[in-house]
C-alpha positions in Angstrom: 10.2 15.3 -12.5 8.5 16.9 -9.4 6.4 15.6 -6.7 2.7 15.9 -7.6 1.0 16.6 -4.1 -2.1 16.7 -5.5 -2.5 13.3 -6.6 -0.6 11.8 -3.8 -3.5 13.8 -1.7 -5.8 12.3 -3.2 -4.9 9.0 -3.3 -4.2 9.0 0.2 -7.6 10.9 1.1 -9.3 8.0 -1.1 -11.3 5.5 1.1 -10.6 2.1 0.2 -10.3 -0.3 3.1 -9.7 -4.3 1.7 -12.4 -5.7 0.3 -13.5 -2.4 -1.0 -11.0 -0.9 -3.4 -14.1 0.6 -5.9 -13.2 4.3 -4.7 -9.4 3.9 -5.6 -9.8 1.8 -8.7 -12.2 4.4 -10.0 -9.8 7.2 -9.2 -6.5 5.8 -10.8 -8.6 4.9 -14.3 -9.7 8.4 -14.2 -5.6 9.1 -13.7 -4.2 6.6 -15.9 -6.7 7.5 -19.3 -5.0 8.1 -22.2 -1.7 6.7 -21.1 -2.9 3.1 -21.4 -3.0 0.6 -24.5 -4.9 -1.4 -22.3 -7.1 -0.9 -18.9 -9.2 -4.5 -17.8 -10.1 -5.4 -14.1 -10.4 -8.5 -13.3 -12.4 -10.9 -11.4 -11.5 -10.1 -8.3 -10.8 -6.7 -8.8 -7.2 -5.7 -9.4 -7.2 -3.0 -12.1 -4.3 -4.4 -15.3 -3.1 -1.7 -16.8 -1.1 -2.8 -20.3 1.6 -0.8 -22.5 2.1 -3.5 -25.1 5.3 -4.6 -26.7 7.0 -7.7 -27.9 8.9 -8.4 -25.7 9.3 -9.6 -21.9 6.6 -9.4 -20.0 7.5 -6.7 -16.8 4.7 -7.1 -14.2 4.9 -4.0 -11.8 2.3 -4.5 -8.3 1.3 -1.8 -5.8 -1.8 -2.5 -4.0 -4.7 -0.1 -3.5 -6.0 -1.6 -0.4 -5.5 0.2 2.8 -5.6 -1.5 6.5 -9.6 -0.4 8.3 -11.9 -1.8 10.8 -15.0 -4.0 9.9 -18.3 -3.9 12.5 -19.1 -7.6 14.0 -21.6 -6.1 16.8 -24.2 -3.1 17.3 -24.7 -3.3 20.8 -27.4 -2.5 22.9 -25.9 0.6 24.0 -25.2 1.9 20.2 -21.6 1.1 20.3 -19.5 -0.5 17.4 -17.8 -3.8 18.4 -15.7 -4.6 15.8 -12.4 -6.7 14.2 -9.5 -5.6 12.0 -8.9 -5.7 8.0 -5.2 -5.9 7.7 -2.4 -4.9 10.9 -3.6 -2.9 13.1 -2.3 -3.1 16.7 -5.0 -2.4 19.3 -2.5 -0.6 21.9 -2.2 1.5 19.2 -5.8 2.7 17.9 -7.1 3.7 21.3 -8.4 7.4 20.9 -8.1 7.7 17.6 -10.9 9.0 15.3 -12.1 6.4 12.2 -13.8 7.9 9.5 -16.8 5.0 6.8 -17.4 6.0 3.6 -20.5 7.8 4.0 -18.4 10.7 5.9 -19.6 9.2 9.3 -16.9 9.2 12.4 -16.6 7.2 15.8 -13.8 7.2 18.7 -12.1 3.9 19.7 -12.7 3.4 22.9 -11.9 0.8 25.4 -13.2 -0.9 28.5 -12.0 -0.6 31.7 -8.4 -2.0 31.9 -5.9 -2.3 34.0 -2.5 -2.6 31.5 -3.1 -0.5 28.4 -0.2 -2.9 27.1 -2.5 -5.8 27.2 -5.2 -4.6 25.5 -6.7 -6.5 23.2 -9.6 -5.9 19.8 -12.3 -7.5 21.8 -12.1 -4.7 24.7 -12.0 -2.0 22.4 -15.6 -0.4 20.8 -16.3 2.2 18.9 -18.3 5.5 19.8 -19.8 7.5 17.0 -21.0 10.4 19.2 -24.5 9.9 19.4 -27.3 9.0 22.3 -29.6 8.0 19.5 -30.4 4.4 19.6 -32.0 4.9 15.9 -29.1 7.0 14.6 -26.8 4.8 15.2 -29.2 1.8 14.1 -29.7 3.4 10.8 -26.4 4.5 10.0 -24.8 1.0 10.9 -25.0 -2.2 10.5 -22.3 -5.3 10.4 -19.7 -5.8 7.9 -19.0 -1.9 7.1 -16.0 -0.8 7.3 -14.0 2.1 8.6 -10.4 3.9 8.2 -8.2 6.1 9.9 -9.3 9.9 9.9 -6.2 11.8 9.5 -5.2 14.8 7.5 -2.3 15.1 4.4 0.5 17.0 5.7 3.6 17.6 3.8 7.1 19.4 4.7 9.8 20.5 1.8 11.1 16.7 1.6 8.8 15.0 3.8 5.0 14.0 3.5 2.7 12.7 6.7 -0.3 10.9 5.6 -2.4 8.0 6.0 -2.5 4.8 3.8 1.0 5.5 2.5 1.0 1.9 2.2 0.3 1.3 -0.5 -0.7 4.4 -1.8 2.6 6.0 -2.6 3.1 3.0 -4.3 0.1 3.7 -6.5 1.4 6.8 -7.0 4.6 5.8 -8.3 3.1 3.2 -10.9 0.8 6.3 -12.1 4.0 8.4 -12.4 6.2 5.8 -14.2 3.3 5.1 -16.9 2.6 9.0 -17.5 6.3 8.7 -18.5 6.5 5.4 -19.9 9.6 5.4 -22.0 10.3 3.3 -25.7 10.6 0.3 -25.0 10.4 -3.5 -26.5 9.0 -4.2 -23.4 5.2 -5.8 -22.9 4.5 -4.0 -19.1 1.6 -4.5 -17.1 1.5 -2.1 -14.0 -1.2 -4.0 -11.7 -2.9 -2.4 -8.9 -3.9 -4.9 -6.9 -6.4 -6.3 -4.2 -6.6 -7.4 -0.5 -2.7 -7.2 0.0 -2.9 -5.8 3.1 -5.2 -9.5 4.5 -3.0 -11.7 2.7 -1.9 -10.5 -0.9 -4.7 -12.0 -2.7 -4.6 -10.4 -5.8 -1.6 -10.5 -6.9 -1.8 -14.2 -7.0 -4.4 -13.8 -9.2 -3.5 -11.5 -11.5 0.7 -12.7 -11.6 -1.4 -16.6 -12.9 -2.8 -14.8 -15.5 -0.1 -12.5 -16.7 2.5 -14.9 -16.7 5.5 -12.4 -16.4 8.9 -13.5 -17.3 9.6 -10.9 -14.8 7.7 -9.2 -11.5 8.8 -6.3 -8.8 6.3 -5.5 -6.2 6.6 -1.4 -5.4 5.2 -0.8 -1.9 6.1 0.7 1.5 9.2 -0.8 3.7 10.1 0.2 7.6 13.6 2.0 8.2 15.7 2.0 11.4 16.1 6.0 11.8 14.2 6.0 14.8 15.1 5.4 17.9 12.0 2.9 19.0 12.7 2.0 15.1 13.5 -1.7 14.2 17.2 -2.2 13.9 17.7 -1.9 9.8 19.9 -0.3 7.7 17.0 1.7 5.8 16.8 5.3 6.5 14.4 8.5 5.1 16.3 10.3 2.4 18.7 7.5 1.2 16.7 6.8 -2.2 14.9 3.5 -3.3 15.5 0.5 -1.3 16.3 -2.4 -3.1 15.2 -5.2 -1.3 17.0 -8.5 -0.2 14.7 -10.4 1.6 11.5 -10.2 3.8 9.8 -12.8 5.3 7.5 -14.3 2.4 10.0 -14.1 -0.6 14.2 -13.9 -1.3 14.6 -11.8 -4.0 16.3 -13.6 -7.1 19.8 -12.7 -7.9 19.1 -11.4 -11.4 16.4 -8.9 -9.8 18.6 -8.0 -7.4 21.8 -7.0 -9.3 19.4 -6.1 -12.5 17.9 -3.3 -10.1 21.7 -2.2 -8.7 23.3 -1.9 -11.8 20.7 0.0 -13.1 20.8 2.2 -10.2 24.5 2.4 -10.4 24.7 3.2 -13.7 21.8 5.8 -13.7 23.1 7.7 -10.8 20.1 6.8 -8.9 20.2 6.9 -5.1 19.6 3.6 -3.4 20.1 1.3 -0.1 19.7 -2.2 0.3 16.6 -3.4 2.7 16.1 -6.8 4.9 12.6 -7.0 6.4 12.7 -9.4 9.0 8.5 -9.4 9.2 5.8 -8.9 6.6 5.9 -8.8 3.1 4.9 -7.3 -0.2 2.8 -8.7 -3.4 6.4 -10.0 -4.9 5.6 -12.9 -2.4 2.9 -14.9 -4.1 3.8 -13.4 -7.3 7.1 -15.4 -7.3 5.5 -18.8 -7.0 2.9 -18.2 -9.5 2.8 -21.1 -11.7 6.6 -22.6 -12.6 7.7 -19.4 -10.8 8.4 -16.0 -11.4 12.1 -14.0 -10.7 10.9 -11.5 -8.6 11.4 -8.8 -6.5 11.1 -5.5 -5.0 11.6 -1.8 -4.9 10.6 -0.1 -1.7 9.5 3.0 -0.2 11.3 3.8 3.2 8.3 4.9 5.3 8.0 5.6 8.9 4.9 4.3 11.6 3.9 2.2 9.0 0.3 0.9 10.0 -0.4 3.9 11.9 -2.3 7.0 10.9 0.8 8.9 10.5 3.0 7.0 8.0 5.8 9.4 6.9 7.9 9.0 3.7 10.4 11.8 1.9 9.4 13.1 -0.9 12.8 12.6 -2.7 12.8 8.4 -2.1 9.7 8.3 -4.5 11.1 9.9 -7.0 14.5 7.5 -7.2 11.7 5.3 -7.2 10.3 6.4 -10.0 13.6 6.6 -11.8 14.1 3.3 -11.3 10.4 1.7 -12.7 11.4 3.7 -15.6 15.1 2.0 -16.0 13.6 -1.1 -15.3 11.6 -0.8 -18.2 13.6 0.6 -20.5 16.3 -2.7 -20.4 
């Protein structure tokens, strides 16, 4: 199996800030046709795709939201005021370019400030590079949204993009059902909604399921860096299995399920403790009685930023591993 950078492309290129996942959803059905025994979106939006079988239900969760900015103000002058969707750090947006859906850009600026360290959302505006009072009145209004404008970049191992989270995780989902192997198995691979403001679909979608089994497949950070957190999780070292993060403690059977498979496959992995954030697999293991749950993530770089890097051969032990999972 090789690394399609022309689908990862364009699901990173997709714009599809929370709240607004139509572009994405669209794409993947387009993707996923023909592979499917089943393809339903729900009521909130998370796109259910089925491979039937009689036996357990696997539930597999990326999400296809991305973190963006939302407008609260056009002020007088024609710049944006606005909030966040999701985690982004004001210290770390200032001068960089945001792209809306209709191909429109703006600068985040700030006020005058003294400590750039201190700087909070409510100093910062955005200028969309026009002295037009009506431009900028026709063109915006409050409640649209924006996301960062940055370019796909890839090196022989190594890919720098934006929305990595949760994209790649889409990615690997698409990858895994294109090769979905014979199995007993009754697997729904669920794209889901709003993760990135509070991993709201996956509640939804995990009460109606009802798996018997779930494993969220999204982004994790690694300590390779040297401003990096301190963690065990590095670029290169294959699928991290993960322990713990702050929303859910992975049960024991998902955990050695996913290490013995990797084991016994010859599949490269490391072991991962998030000490902040988390993934779908939290609300997804207390959906109704509970669900054994856990995940399998994607050692990525700057996540949050406009320059999230992953390697190129940690998605495809990702991969691997979906497909394992889903064969027992």
């Amino acid at each position: 199996m090789n690394y399609n950078s022309e689908l990862m492309r364009k699901l990173s290129d997709c714009f599809s800030p929370s709240g607004r996942e139509n572009n994405i959803r669209e794409l993947i059905i387009n993707e996923i046709k023909g592979y499917a025994d089943e393809i339903n979106v729900d009521a909130l939006g998370n796109l259910i795709v089925r491979k039937k079988g009689n036996g357990k239900k696997i539930l597999f969760s990326a999400h296809m939201d991305q973190i963006g900015l939302i407008i609260t103000h056009v002020d007088e002058k024609g710049f944006l005021r606005f909030s966040n969707v999701g985690g982004i750090s004001a210290k770390e947006i200032l001068g960089l370019r945001m792209i809306f859906d209709n191909g429109l850009e703006g600068v985040v600026c700030s006020e005058e400030i003294k400590d750039k360290e201190k700087i909070t959302m409510n100093k910062l505006f955005l200028d969309v590079a026009s002295t037009s009072k009506d431009f900028v009145k026709n063109n915006f209004k409050t409640g649209d949204m924006c996301v960062f404008k940055s370019e796909y970049y890839e090196t022989d191992d190594c890919v720098i993009c934006r929305a990595a989270d949760d994209r790649i995780g889409c990615y690997i989902l698409i990858e895994a059902l294109k090769n979905h192997p014979s199995t007993d198995n009754d697997v729904y691979y669920v794209f889901s909604v709003q993760e990135e403001v509070g991993c709201r679909g996956a509640k939804t979608a995990a009460y109606q399921i009802n798996p018997d089994l779930a494993i969220a497949v999204d982004v994790t950070d690694t300590g390779d860096t040297d401003n990096g957190t301190k963690m065990d999780v590095k670029l290169g070292e294959g699928a991290a299995i993960k322990i713990m993060d702050k929303y859910i403690i992975t049960h024991p059977e998902i955990k050695n399920l996913l290490t013995d498979l990797a084991i016994e496959k010859n599949i490269k992995y490391q072991y991962e403790v998030l000490e902040h954030g988390g993934t779908d697999a939290g609300p997804i293991h207390l959906s109704r009685e509970g669900v054994p749950s856990g995940a399998i993530s994607i050692p990525t770089r700057n996540i949050h930023t406009s320059g999230e890097i992953f390697s190129k051969s940690d998605v495809l032990e990702c991969i691997k591993l979906v497909i394992e999972v889903i064969k027992k």
